[in-house]
py3Dmol code that shows the C-alpha trace and the ligand (Angstrom):
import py3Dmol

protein = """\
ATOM      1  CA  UNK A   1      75.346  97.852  95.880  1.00  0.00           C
ATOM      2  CA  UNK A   2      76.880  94.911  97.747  1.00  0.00           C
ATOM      3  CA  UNK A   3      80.387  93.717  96.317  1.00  0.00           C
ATOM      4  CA  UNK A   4      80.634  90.451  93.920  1.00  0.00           C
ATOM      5  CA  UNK A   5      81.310  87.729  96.117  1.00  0.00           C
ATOM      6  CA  UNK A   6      83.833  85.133  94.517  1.00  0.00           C
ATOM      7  CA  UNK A   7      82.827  81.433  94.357  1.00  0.00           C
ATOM      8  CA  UNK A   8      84.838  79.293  96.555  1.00  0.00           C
ATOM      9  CA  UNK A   9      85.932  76.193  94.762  1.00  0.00           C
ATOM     10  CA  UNK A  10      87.087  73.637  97.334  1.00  0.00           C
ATOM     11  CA  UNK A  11      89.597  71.177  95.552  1.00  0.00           C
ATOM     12  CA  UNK A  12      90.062  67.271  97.180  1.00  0.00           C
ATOM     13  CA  UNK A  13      91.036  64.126  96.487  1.00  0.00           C
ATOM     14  CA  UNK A  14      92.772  61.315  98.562  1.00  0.00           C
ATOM     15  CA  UNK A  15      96.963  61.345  98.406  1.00  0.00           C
ATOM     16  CA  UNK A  16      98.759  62.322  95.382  1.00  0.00           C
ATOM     17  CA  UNK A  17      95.844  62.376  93.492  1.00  0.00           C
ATOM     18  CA  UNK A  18      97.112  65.933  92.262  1.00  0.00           C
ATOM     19  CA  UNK A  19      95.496  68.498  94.220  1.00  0.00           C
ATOM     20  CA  UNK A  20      98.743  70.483  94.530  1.00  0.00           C
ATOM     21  CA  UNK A  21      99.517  70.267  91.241  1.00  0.00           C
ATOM     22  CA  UNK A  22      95.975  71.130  90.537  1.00  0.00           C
ATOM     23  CA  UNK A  23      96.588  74.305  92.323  1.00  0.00           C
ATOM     24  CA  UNK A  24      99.389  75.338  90.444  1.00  0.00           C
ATOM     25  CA  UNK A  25      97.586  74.854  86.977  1.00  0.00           C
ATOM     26  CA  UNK A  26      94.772  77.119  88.583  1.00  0.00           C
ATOM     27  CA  UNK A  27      97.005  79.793  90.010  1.00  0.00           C
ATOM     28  CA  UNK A  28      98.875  80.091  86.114  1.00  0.00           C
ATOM     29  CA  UNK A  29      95.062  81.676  85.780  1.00  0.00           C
ATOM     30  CA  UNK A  30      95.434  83.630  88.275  1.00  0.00           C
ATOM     31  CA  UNK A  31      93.213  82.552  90.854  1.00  0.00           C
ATOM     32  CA  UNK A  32      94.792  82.278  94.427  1.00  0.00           C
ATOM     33  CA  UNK A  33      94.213  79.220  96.995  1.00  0.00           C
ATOM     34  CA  UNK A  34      94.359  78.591 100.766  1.00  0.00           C
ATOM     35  CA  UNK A  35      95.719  75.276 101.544  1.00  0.00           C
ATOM     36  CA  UNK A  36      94.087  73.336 104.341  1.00  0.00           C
ATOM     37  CA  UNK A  37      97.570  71.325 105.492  1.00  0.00           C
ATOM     38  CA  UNK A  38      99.231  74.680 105.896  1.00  0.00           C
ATOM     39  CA  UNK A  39      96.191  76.039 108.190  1.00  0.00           C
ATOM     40  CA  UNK A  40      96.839  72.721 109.844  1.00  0.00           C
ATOM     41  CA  UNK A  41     100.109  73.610 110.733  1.00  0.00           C
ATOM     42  CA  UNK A  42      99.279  77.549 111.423  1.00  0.00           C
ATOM     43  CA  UNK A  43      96.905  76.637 114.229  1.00  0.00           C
ATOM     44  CA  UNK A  44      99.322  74.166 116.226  1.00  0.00           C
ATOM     45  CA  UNK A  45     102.440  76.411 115.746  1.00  0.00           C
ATOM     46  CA  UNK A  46     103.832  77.198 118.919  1.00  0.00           C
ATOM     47  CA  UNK A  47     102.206  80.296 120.912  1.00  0.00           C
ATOM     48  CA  UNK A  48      98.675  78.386 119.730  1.00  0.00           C
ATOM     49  CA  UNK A  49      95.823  77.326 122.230  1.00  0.00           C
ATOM     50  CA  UNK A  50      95.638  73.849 120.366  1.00  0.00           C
ATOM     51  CA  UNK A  51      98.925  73.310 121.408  1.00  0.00           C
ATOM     52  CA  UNK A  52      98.932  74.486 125.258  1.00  0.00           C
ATOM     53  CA  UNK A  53      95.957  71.309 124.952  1.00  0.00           C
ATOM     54  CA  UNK A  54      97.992  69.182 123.014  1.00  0.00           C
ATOM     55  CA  UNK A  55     101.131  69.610 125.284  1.00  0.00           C
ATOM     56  CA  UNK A  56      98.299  69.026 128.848  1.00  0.00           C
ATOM     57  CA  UNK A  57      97.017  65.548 127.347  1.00  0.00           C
ATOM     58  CA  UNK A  58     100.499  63.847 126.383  1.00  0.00           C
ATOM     59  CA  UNK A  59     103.344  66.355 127.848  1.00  0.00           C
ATOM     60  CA  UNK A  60     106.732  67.297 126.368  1.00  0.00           C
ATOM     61  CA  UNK A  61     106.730  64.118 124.278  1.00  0.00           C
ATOM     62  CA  UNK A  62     105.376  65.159 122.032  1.00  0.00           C
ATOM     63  CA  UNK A  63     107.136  68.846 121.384  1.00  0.00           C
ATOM     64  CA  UNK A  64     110.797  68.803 120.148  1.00  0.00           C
ATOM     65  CA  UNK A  65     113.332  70.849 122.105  1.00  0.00           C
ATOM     66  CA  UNK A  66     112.469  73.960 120.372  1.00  0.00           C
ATOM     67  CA  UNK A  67     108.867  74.136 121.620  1.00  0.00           C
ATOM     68  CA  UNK A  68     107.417  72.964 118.121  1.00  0.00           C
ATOM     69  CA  UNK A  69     105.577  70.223 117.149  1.00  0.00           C
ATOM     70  CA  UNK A  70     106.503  67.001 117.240  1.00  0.00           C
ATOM     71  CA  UNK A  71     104.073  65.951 113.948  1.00  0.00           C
ATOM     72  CA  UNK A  72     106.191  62.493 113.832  1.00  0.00           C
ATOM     73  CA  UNK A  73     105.433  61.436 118.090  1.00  0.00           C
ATOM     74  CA  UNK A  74     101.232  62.494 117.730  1.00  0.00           C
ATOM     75  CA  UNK A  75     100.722  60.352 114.516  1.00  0.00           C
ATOM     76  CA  UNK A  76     102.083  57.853 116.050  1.00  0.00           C
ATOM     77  CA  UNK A  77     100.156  57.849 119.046  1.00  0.00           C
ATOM     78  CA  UNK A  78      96.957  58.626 117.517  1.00  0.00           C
ATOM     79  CA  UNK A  79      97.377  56.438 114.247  1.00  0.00           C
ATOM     80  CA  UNK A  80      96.396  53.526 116.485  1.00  0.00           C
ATOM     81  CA  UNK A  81      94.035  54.932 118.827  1.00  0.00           C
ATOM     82  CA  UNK A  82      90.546  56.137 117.339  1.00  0.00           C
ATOM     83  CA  UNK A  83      89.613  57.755 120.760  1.00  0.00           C
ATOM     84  CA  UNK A  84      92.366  60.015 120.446  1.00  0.00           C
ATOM     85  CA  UNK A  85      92.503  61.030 116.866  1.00  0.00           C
ATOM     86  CA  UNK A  86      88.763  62.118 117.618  1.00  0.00           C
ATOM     87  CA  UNK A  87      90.265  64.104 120.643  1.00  0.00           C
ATOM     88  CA  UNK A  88      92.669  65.769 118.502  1.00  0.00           C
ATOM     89  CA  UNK A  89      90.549  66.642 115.563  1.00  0.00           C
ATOM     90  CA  UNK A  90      88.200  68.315 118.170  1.00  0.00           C
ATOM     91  CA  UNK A  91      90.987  69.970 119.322  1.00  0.00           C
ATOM     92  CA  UNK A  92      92.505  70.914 115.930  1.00  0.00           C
ATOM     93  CA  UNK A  93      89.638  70.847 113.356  1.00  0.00           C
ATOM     94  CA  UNK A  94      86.980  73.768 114.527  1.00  0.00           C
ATOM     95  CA  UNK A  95      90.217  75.986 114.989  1.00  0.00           C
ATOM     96  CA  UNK A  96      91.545  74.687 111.146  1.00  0.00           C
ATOM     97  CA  UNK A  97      87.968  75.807 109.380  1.00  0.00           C
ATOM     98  CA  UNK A  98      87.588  78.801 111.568  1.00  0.00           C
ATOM     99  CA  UNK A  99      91.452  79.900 110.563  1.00  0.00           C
ATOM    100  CA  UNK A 100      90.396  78.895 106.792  1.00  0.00           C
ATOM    101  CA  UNK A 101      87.243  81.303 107.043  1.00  0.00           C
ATOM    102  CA  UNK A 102      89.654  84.217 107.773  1.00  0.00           C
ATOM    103  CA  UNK A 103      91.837  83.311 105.228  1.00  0.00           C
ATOM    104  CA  UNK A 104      89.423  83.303 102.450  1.00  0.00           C
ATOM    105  CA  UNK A 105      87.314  86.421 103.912  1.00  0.00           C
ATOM    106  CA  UNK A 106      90.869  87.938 103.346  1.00  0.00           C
ATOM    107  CA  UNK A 107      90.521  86.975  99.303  1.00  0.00           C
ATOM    108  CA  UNK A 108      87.016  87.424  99.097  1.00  0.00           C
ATOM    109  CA  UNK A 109      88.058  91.400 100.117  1.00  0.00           C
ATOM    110  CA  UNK A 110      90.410  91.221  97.149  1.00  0.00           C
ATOM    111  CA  UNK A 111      89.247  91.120  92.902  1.00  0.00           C
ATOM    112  CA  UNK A 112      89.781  87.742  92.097  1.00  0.00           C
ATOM    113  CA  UNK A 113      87.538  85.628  89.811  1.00  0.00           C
ATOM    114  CA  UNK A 114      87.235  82.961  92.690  1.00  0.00           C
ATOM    115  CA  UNK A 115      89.485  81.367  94.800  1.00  0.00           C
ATOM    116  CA  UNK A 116      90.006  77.674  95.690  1.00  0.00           C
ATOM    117  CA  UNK A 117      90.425  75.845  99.113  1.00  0.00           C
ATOM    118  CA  UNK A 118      92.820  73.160  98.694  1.00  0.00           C
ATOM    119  CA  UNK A 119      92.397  70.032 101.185  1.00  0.00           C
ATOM    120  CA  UNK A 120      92.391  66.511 101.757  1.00  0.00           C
ATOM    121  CA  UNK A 121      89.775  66.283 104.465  1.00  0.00           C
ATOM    122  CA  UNK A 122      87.224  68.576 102.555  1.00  0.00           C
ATOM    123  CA  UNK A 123      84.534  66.109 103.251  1.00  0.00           C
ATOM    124  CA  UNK A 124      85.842  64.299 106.521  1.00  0.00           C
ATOM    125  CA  UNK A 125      86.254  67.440 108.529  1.00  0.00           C
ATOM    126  CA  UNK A 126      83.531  70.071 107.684  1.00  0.00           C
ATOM    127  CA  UNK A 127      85.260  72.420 105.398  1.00  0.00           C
ATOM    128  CA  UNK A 128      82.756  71.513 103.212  1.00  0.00           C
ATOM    129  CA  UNK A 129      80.549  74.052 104.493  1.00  0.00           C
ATOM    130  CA  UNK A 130      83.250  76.955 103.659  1.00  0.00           C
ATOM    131  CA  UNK A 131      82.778  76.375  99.871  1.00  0.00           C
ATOM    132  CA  UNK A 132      80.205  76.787  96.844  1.00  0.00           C
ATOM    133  CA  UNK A 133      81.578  73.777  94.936  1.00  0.00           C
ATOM    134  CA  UNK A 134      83.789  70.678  95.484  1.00  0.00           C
ATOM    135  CA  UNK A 135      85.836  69.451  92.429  1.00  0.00           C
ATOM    136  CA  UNK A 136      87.505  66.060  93.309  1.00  0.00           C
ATOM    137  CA  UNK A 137      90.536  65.220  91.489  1.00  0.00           C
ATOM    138  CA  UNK A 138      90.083  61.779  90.655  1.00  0.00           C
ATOM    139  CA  UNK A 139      93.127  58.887  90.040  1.00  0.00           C
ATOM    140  CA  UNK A 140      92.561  54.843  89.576  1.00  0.00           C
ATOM    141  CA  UNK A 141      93.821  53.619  92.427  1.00  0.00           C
ATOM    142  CA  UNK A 142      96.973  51.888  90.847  1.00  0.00           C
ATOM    143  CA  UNK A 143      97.837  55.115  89.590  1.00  0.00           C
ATOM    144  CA  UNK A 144      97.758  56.727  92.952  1.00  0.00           C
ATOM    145  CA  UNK A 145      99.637  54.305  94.606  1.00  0.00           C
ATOM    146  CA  UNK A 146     102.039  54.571  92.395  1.00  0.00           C
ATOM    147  CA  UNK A 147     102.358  58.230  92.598  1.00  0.00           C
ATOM    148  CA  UNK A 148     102.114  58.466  96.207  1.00  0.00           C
ATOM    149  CA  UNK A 149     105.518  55.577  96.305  1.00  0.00           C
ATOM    150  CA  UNK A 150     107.334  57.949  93.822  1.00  0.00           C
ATOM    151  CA  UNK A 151     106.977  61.026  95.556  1.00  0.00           C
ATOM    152  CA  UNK A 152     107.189  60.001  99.303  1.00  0.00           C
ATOM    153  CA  UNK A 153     109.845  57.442  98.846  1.00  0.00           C
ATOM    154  CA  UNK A 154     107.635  55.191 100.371  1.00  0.00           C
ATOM    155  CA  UNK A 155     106.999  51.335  99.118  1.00  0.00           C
ATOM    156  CA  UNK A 156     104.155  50.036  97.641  1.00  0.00           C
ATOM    157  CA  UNK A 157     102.270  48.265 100.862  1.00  0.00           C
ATOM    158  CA  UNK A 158     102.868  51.630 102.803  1.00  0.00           C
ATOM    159  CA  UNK A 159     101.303  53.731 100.008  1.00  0.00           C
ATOM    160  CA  UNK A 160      98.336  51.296  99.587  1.00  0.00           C
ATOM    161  CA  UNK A 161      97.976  51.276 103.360  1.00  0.00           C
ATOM    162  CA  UNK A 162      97.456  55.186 103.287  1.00  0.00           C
ATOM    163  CA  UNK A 163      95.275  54.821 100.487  1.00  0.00           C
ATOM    164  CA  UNK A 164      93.184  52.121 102.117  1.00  0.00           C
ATOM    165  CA  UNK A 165      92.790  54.631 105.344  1.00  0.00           C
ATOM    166  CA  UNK A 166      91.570  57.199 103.806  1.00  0.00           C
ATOM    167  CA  UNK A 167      87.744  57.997 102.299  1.00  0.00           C
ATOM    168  CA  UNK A 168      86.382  55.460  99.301  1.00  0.00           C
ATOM    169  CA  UNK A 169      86.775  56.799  96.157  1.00  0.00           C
ATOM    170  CA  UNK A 170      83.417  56.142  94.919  1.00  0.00           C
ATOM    171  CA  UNK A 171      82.039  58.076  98.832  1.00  0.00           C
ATOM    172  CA  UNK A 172      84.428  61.208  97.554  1.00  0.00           C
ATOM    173  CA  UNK A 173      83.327  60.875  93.898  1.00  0.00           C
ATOM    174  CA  UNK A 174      79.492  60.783  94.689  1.00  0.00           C
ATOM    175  CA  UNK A 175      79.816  63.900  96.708  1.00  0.00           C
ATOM    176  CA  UNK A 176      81.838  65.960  94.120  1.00  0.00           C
ATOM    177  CA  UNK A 177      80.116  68.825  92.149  1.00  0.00           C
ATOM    178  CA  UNK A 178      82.855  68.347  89.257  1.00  0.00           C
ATOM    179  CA  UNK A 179      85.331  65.746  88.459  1.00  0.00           C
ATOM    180  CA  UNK A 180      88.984  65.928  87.238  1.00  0.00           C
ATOM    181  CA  UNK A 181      90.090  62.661  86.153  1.00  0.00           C
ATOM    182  CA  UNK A 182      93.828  63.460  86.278  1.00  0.00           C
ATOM    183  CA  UNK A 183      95.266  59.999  85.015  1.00  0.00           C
ATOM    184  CA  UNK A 184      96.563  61.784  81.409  1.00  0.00           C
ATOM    185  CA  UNK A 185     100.485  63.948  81.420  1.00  0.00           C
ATOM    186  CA  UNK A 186     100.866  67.114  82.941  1.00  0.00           C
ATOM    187  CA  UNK A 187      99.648  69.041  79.595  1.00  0.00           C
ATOM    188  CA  UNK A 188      96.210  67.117  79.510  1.00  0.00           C
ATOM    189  CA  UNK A 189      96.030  68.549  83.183  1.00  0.00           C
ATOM    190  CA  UNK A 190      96.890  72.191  81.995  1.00  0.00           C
ATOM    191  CA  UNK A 191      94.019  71.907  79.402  1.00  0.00           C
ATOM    192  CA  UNK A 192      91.563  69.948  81.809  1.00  0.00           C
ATOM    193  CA  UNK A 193      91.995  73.020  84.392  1.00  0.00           C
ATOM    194  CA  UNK A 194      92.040  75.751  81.764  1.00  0.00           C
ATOM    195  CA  UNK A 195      88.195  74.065  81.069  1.00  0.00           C
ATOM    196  CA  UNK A 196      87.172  74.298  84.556  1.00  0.00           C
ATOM    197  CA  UNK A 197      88.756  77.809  84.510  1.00  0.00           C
ATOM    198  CA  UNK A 198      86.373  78.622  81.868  1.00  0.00           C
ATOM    199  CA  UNK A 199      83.277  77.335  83.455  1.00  0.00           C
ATOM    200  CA  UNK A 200      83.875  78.701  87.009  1.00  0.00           C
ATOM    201  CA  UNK A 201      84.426  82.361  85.339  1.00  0.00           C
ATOM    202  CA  UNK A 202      81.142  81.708  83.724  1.00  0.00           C
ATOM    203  CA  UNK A 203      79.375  80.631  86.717  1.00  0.00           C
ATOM    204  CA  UNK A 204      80.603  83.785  88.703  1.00  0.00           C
ATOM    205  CA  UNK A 205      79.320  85.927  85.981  1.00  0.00           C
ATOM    206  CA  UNK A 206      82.704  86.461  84.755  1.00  0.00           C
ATOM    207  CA  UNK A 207      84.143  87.185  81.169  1.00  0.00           C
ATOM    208  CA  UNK A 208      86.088  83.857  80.103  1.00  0.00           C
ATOM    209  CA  UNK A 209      90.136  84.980  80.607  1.00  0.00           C
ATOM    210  CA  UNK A 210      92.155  85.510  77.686  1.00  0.00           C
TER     211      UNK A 210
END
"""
ligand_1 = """\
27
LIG
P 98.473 65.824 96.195
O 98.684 67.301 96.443
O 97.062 65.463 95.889
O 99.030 64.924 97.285
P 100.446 66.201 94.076
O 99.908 67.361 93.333
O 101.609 66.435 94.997
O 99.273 65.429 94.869
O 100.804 65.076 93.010
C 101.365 63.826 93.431
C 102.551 63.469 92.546
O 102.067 63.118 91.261
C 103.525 64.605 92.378
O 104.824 64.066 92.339
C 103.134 65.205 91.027
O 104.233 65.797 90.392
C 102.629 63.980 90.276
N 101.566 64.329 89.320
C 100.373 64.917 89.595
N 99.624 65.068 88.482
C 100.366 64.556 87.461
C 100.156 64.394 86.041
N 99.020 64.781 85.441
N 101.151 63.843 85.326
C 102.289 63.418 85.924
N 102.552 63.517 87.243
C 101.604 64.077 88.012
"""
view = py3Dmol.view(width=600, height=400)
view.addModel(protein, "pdb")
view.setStyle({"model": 0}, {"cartoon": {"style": "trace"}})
view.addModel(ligand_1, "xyz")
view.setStyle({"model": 1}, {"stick": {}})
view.zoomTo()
view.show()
């Protein structure tokens, strides 16, 4: 008899819409996540093939003294330049979902109910295909921006900029498999994941948790 396989919930959203925070509400249920940014960073850590390529196209200018990344100097040449964002994310994105992959082989080895991959660019960069079912957690914009200004210390023209550059709402929405409107407090969050919890358990074939 071949193991249970946990579901793989992939959680997005567009910036500080709440997927960390999302995350947290699922792990108080135990169930574990991989988050795409980290992977992000895994895969151009020094040591890494992506960046040996990185470091040929635009030289040292883009590493600090210490042989890392510098994150700050490749936004800022690619944030302009569509030809070379897509020359990056060929660079970086096969090697982020492949890392992913391993990471959530790695909990699918282990008992857990189901596990959740946590990223932005669910939709824009493929991970989609890693994961059984995409819950976007959904914000009015005004909300967002408002969020996103709070936490970043940025104003409000930079945080609707970043907004504006990322995926429509209603393109993420129509693509989700479940919705989390997360516009209420922190508690109505906690009770709006515990739901999900419930559902996801159920459509593994689990128990509901007590
Ligand atoms: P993301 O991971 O999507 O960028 P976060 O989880 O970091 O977003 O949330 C963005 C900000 O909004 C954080 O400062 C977080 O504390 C706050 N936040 C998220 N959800 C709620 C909520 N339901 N009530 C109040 N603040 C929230």
């Amino acid at each position: 008899m071949t193991a249970r396989q946990p579901l793989i919930i992939g959680v997005t959203g567009g910036i500080a819409s709440g997927k960390s925070t999302v995350a947290r509400a699922f792990a108080q249920h135990g169930i574990p996540w991989v988050d795409a940014d980290d992977v992000a960073r895994e895969v151009v850590a020094p040591g890494e093939p992506a960046l040996a390529e990185i470091r040929r196209r635009y030289g040292p200018r883009v590493l600090h003294e210490d042989g890392h990344l510098d994150r700050r100097a490749l936004r800022d040449i690619v944030f302009a330049d569509t030809a070379e964002r897509r020359w990056l994310e060929s660079v970086t994105h096969p090697r982020i979902r492949q890392r992913l992959g391993e990471h959530l082989e790695d909990f699918r080895r282990r008992d857990v109910p189901y596990v959740l991959l946590v990223s932005p660019l669910l939709f824009e960069s493929g991970q989609y295909e890693l994961v059984d079912r995409a819950l976007v957690i959904d914000v009015p914009e005004s909300l967002q921006i408002e969020r996103t200004a709070r936490r970043d210390g940025v104003d409000e023209a930079q945080a609707r900029a970043i907004v504006a550059a990322q995926m429509p709402r209603d393109e993420r929405l129509s693509r989700a498999d479940d919705v989390l409107v997360n516009e209420g407090d922190e508690r109505r969050l906690a009770d709006q994941v515990a739901e999900l919890d419930r559902q996801y358990r159920a459509l593994g074939g689990l128990p509901p948790a007590r």
